[in-house]
N, C-alpha and C positions, 0 to 999 in steps of 0.2 A: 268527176263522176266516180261514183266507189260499185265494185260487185261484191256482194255480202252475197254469200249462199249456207252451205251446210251450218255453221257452227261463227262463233266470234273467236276462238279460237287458230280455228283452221285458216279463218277471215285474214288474219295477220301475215299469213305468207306474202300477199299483195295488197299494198293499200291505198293505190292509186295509179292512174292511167289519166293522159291528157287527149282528151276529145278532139276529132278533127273532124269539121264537113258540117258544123252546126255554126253559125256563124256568131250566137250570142256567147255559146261557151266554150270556144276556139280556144287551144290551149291549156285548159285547165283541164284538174285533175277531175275526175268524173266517174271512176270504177274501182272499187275495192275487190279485187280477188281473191277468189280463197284456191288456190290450186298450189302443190308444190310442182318447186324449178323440175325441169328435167335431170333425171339422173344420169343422164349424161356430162354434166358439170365436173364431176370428181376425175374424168377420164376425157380430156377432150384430144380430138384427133387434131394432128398437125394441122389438117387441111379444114378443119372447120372453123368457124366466123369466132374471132378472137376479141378480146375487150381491149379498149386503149389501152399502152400504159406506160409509152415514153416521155410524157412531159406531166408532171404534176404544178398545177398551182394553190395553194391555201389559202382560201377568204376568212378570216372568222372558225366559225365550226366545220365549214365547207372545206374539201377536197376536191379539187375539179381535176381530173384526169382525159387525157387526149394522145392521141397520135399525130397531130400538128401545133405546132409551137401555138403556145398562150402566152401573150404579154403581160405581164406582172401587173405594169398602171392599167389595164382592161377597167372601164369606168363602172362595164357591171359587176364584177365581183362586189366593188365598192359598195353598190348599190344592194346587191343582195346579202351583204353585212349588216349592212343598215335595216333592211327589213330585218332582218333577227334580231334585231333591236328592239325596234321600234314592237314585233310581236312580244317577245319578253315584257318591255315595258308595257304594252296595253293590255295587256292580261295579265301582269303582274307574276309569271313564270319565273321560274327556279331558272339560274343560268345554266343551260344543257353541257352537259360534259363529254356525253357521244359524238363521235365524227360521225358526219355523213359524204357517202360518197357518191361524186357526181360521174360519173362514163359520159363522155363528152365526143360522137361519135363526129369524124368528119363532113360526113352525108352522110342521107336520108336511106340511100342503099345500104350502106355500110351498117347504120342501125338496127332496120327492118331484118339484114339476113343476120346477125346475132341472137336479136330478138326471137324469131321464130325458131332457131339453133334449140335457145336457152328454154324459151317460154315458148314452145309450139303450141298452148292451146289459145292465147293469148289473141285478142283481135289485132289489128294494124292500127295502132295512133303513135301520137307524136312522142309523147315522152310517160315512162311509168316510174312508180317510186316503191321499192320494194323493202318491206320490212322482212329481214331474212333470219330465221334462228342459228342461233350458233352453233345447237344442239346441248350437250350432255353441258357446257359454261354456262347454257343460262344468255336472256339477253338476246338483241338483235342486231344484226347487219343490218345499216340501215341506208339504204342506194337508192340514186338517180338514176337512170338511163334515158339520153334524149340524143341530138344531133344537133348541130350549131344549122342553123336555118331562119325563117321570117321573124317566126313564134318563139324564139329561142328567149325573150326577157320576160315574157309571159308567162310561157311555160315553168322555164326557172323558177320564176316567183311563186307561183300555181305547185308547183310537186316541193319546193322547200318547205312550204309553208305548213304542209302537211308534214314532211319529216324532222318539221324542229317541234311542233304538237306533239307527235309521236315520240320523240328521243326525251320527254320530261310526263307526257299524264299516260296510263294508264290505257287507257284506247278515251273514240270521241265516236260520240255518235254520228252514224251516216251524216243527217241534214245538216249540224251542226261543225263536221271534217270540212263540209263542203263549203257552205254557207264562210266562212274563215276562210278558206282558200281562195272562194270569188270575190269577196274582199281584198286580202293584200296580194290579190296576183298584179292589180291595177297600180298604174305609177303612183308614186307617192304625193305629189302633187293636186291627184284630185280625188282625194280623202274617202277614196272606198267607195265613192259614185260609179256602177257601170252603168252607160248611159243606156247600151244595148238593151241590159234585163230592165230597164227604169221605161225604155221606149214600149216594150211589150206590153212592160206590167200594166201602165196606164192607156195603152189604147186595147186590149185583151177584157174581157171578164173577167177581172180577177177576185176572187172570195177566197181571202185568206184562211188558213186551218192549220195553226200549229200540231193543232193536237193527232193530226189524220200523219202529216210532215214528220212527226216523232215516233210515229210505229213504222214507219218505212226502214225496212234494214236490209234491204238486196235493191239491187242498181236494177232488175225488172219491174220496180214497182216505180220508179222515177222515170221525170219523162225532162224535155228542159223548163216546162214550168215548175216543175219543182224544184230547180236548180235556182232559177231565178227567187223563188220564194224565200229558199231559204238564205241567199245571199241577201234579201230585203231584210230577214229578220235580225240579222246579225247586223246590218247598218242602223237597223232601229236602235238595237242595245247598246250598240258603240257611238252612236252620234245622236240622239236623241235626247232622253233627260238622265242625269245620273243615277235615280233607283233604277233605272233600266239597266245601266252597265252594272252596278253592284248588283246584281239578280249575276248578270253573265260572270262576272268575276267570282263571284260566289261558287257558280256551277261549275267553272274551269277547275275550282280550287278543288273541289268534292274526287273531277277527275283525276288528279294527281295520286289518290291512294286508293281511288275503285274504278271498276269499268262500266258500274250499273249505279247511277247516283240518281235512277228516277228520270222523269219527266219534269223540262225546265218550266213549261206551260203554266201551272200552276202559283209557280213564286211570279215569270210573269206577271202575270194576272192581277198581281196586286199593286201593280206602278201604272196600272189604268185603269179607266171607268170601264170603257171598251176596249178590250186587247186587237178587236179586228180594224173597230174605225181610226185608233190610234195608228195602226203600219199605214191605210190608206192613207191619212195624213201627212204620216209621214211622207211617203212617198210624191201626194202631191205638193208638196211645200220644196223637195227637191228641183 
């Protein structure tokens, strides 16, 4: 879930938070913030909530940081390599050259009281992903912050996925950050199907509306059917028929050198007779 508020600019401080208490989109990232860190950061007191930083391990572009030993063969790193893959490859992305860093808190406690330390205006979920400016260099910090817990491969997948998008275009639009994140947050194995938002969609009234889905830019105007939606329309363009993916490939590429490349709706629109009865289908063919 992303919170877009004052500006897209300001947006960039925070650009992800992983939803807890909703059961379809458990996990994933769900809020774009726009608020900067506490200035307390440049001065912290002995005694207040510290970030891991005795064990480091490297995946890939990934830096995973902890206060309790990480085993090196750990099968998910492995795994979350490979989604950086495999998102490069299916969008056809520039190979990222920014670290991203993972704070890998022991528990849930240990998380939450840094978190609020760091980010006091911030709600309580499981894991956020912060694009942080450098300042006067130019460029972002680009960080994880989660706790090793149930949701922990999920989440991972869910807040990477967003900071390997972020470390190559430009920014991405709310429906369209999200919609990609509920996609490859899901194991590899069952090709971007979540069954949960698939159970809704099809027992729900659902009347799809790209065009309503792409003026959405702050996390108050989304609810989780919009989450589900837009996760359906990115399965359409990736698993459907190929002008569909070349429309999305198209518009990732546009993101790479602007942050405003229009509305995708339109080129849509031309890889079908019906762009709304085509998602139904899709969806029920699933």
């Amino acid at each position: 879930m992303n919170l877009r508020f004052a500006s897209r600019t300001i947006r960039r401080w925070l650009v992800g938070l992983a939803l807890m208490g909703v059961p379809s989109l458990a996990g994933c990232t769900l809020f774009h913030y726009s608020i900067a860190p506490n200035d307390r950061d440049t001065a912290v007191a002995t005694s207040s909530p510290q970030l891991p930083v005795k064990h480091n391990q490297r995946a890939s572009q990934f830096i995973f940081v902890s206060d309790f030993e990480l085993k090196p063969d750990q099968p998910l790193f492995r795994e979350l390599a490979d989604m950086r893959e495999q998102i490069i490859k299916d969008l056809r992305l520039p190979t990222p050259n920014s670290l991203i860093t993972v704070y890998l808190f022991e528990d849930r406690e240990r998380y939450e009281s840094f978190m609020r330390y760091r980010y006091p205006d911030l709600p309580r979920r499981r894991a956020f992903f912060v694009a942080q400016p450098r300042g006067m260099n130019g460029g972002d910090d680009l960080l994880v912050y989660t706790f090793w817990g149930d949701h922990i491969r999920q989440d991972l997948r869910h807040e990477l996925t967003h900071a390997v998008l972020h470390s190559v275009l430009k920014d991405v639009p709310l429906w369209l950050d999200e919609g990609l994140a509920e996609y490859y947050e899901l194991p590899p194995d069952v090709q971007g199907v979540n069954r949960q938002h698939l159970t809704f969609l099809k027992n729900e009234a659902f009347h799809p509306d790209l065009n309503r889905l792409e003026q959405l830019s702050q996390v108050q105007q989304m609810n989780p059917a919009e989450y589900r939606e837009a996760w359906a329309w990115v399965h359409l363009m990736l698993r459907s028929k190929p002008d569909a993916k070349q429309v999305l490939l198209a518009y990732v590429k546009q993101l790479r050198s602007t942050a405003n490349p229009g509305p995708l709706q339109p080129h849509l629109k031309q890889c079908f007779v019906d762009l709304n009865d085509a998602l139904l289908a899709h969806l029920a063919s699933m």
